[in-house]
N, C-alpha and C positions, 0 to 999 in steps of 0.2 A: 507518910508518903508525900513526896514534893511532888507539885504540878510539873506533866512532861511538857517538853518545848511544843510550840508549832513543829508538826511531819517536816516544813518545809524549810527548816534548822536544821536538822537534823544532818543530814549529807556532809555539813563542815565542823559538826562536834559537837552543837550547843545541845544537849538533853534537856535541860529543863530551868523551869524559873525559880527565881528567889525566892519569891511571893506567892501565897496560894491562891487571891480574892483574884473573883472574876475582874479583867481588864477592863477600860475604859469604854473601849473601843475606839473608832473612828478612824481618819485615815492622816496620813501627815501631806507635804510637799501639793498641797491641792493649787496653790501658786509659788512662783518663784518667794514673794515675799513673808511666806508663811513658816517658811526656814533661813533665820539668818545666821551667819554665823562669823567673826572678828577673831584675828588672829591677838594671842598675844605672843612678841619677841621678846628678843635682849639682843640688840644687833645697834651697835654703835655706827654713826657718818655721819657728816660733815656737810658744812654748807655747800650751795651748789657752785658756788665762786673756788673752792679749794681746788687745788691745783692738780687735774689730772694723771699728772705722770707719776706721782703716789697716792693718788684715789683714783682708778680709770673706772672704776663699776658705779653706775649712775643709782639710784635705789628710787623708786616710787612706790606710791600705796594705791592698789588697783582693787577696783569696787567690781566685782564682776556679776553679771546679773542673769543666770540661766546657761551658765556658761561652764564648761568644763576648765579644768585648770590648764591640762596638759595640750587642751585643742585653742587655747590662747595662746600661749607659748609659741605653740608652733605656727600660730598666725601672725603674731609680731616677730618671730625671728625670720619668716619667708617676706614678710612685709619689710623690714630693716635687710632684708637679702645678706643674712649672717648665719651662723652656726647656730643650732639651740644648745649649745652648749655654754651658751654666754648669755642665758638666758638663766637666770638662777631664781628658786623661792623654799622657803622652808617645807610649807605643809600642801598637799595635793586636796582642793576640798570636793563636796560635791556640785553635780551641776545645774538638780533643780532649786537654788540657791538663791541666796545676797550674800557673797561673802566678801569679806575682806582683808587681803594681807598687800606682805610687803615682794618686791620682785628686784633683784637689781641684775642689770645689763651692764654688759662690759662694751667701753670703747665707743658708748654710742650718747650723741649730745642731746641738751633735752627738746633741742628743735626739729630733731629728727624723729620723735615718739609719734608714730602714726593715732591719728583715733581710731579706733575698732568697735565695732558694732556688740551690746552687751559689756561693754567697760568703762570704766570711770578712770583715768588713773591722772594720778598727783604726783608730780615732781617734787621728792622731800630734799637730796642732796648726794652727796659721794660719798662712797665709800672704799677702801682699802684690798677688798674681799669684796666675794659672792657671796649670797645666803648660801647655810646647809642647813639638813633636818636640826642638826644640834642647837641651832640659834632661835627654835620653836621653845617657846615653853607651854603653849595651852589653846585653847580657843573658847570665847565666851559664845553661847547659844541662847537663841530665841526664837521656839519652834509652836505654832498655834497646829492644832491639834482639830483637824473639820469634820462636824456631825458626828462627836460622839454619844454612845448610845448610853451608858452614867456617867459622866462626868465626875459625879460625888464620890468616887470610888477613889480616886487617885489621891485623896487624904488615907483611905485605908491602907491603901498599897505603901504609904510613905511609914506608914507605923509598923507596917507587916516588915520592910525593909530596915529599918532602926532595929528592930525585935531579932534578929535571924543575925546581923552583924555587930551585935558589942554596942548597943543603945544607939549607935550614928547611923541613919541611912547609908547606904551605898547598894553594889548591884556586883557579880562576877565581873572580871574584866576580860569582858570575850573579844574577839574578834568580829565585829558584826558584818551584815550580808553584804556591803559592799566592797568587802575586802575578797570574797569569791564572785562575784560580779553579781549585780542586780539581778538580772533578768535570766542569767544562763551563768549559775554556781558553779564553775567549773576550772575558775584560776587554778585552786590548789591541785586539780587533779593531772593539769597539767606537769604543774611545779613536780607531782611526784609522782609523773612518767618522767621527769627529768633527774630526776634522783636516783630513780632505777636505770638509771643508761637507756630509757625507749624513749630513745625519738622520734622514730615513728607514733609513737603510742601518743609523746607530746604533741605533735601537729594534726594528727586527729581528733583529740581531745578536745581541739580548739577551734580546729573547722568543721568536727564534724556536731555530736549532741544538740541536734534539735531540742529546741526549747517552743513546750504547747505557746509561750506569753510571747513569740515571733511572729512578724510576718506569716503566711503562706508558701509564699517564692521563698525568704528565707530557711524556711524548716525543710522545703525541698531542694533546697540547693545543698544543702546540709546532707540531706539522706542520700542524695544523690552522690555525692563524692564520695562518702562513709562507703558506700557500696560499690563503688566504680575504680576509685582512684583512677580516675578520667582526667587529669587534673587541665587539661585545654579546653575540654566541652565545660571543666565547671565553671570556670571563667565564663563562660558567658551564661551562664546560669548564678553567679553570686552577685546580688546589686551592688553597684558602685559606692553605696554609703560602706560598704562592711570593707574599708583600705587595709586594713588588717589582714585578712583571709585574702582579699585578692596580691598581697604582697605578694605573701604564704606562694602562691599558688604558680604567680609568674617563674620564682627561682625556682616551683615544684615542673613546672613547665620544660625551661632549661638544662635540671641538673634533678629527674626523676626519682633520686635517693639520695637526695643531699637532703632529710630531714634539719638535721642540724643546722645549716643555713638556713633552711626556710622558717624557724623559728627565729634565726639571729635578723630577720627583718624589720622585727620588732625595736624600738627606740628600748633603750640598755635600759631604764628603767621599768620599761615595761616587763624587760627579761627578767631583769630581779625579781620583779614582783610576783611572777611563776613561784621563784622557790621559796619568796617569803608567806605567798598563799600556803603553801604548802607546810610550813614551819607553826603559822596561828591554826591551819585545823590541828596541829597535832597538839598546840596551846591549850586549845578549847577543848580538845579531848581530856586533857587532863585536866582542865576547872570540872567538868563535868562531872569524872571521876571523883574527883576530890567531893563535890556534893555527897555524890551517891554513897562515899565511903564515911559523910557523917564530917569530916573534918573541918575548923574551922576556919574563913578567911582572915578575919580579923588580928589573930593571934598567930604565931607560928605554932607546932609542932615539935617535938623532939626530930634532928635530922633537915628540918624546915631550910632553906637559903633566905638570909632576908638583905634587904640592899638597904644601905643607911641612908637619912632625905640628904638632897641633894645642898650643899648649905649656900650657892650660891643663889637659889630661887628666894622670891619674894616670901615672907613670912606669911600671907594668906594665901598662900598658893602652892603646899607643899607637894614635891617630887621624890622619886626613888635615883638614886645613882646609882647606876650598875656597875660600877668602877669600885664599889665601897659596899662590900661582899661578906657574909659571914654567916657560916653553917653553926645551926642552933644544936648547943648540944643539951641532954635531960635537964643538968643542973642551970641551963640558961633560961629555960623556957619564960620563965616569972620575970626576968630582966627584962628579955625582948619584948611581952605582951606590952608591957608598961612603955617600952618605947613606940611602939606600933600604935598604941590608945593616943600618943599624943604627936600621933604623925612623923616620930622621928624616924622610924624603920616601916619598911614595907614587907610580906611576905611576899617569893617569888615562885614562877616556875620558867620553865626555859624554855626560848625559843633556842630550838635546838640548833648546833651548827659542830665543827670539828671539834672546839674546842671545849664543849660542853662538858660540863662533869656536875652527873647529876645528881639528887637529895640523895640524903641516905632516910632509913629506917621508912616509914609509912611512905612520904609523899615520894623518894627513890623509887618505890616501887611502883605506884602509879606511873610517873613519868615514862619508867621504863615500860611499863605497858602499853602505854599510851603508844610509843614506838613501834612496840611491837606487834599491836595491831594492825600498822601499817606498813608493816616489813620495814621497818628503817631501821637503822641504826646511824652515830653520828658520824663513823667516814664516810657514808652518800656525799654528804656534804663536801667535799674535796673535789670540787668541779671547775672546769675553766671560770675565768669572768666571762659574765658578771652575775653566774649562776653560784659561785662559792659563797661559801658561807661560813665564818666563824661561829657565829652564834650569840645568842647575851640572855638574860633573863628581863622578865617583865613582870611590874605587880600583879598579883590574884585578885584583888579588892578594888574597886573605883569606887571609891567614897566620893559621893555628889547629893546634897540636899536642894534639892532644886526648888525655885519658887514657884507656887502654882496661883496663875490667877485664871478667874470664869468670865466668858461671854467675852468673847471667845476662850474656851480653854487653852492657857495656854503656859508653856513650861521655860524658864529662865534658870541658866547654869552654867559653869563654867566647868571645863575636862583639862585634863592635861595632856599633851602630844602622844599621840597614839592609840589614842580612847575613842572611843565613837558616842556619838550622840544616841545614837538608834538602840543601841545595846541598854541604856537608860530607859529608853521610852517604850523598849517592848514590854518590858515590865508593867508598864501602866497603860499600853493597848491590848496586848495579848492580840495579835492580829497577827495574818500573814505577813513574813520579812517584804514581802511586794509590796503592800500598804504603807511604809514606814521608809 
């Protein structure tokens, strides 16, 4: 019998943990500097003297310090009085942080880079392009771990984790709680009242569910609309911090059933990210599944999809290419294990989208339950931008042997783009996702 997750996993799919030994305990993020985190690229430019009219995107490397990614952004693009659309970086990190990556602007000189309060940033040189997600390969972590209550446990957890996956630690590769939001888990449920066609259902989702770890005023402003659809009195009942819900609320103001616009208020990534919420719980659901049904990650299955590594990554730093696909059949199985043992293949499942086409034999049918728990199927996914969605697969396994040192306990490792740090570490706190 495997240890069940924290209750407070549960809502976006995670069941349960790799490891059975009680957690370390303790809490993380106790100061910004207790979580750092370093992008790693592959993103080519050029000196800063190159000649703008075929490099116009400037590229710097910004140290951000307690900062969110997306609330920088939009501080320097109103600060340069420009579009954030010229505002480009690969990976969104968190905000009680030290992180650091790369950002590059378009059309803007490097005389012109405002200083901003919580930022570092360093003029590297020009480049041709914007960053996008695909020029991320990973990010290294350095995360100290405060007051916990055995320390000495999280050598057992790491043998627990080598034992359960094919002698190499690693951990499920879930989606962790910041991908449905910290404090009020509720992205995905947005994302899939937006997949069922309710948009009504999506802009309450997200203005309304009080969350007990709010404010007061906020959790009543909250009940209040959920039960009023007042939407002018809520306005002056929602605090001016929450820009979001007061958007929401102005166009709900205006245009009393234009749900659909009142959610298009949102910056287009944020829209995405509704349905991609919505796409990792249905991921997690099926990692979860796949535990309970005994199956294992390391290896494929008969029916399995597994993605070959990526051969442009650096050789200690292997990746999956989704582009480089291939359904495992009985007599393959022995082939693939041995690729997947030495990092050349990964096992997948899918973030679902249109074009999804899912396992066959065992892990086919989980996926498909998985859905079908959730009333979905993949044409939901046929929606305007920037809520459509094709869909791709993603590895089941994140192999990470991270270093552990004490006094302060503290854990060093590197992930690959898309992985979370947290989803590691619950493993060796076992603590509420709010801790972490």
């Amino acid at each position: 019998m495997m240890r069940p997750a924290h209750e407070e996993e549960r809502p976006y799919g995670i069941e349960w943990y790799a490891s059975d030994s009680d957690g370390v305990g303790g809490r993380l993020r106790d100061r910004p500097a207790d979580f750092r985190v370093r992008e790693r690229e592959r993103f080519d430019f050029h000196p800063i003297e190159t000649d703008t009219g075929d490099y116009p995107w400037l590229v710097c490397r910004v140290t951000l310090r307690n900062t969110d990614t997306n609330d920088f952004a939009r501080e320097l693009s109103n600060r340069l009085s420009m579009s954030r659309e010229r505002v480009r970086w690969a990976g969104t990190k968190d905000k009680r942080a030290i992180s650091t990556q790369l950002f590059t602007l378009k059309g803007v000189d490097p005389a012109e880079v405002p200083a901003i309060d919580g930022a570092e940033i360093e003029i590297l040189g020009r480049a041709g392009r914007g960053l996008a997600f695909g020029d991320l390969l990973g990010n290294d972590f350095t995360v100290v771990v405060r007051d916990p209550d055995a320390p000495n446990r999280a050598e057992t957890i790491t043998t627990e984790l080598e034992s359960r996956f094919g002698g190499r630690p690693g951990v499920p590769n879930y989606f962790g709680h910041q991908r449905f939001g910290s404090y009020r888990s509720i992205t995905h449920e947005v994302g899939l009242a937006v997949l069922r066609g309710d948009w009504e259902g999506a802009v309450m989702a997200y203005l309304g569910n009080p969350s007990p770890h709010e404010p007061a005023s906020t959790r009543e402003a909250r009940e209040f609309v959920a039960e009023t659809r007042d939407w002018e009195t809520a306005l002056d009942r929602f605090p001016n911090r929450l820009r979001y819900e007061r958007s929401m609320l102005h166009t709900l103001v205006d245009s009393p059933a234009d749900f659909q616009g009142a959610l298009g208020t949102f910056p287009e990534n944020l829209q995405r990210l509704f349905v991609n919420a919505a796409q990792s719980a249905v991921f997690n659901r099926i990692l979860s599944q796949r535990l309970d049904a005994g199956l294992p990650f390391h290896e494929p299955v008969a029916g399995d999809v597994v993605a070959f590594a990526d051969t442009d990554a650096p050789a200690d730093f292997p990746i999956p290419d989704m582009d480089r696909l291939q359904r495992v059949s009985e007599g393959r199985t022995e082939v693939m294990a041995r690729h997947c043992k030495r990092d050349r293949a990964f096992v997948t499942a899918p973030l679902v989208g249109t074009e999804t086409e899912f396992a066959a034999g065992e892990p086919g049918e989980i996926e498909r339950k998985a859905m079908a728990d959730l009333g979905l199927e993949p044409a939901d996914f046929e929606l305007p931008e920037p809520y459509h969605s094709t869909g791709t697969r993603r590895a089941i396994l994140l192999r990470v042997d991270p270093t552990i040192q004490h006094d302060p306990l503290t854990f060093e490792f590197g992930l690959p783009k898309g992985s979370y740090a947290t989803v590691l570490l619950r493993e060796y706190l076992k603590v509420s996702p709010r801790a972490l």
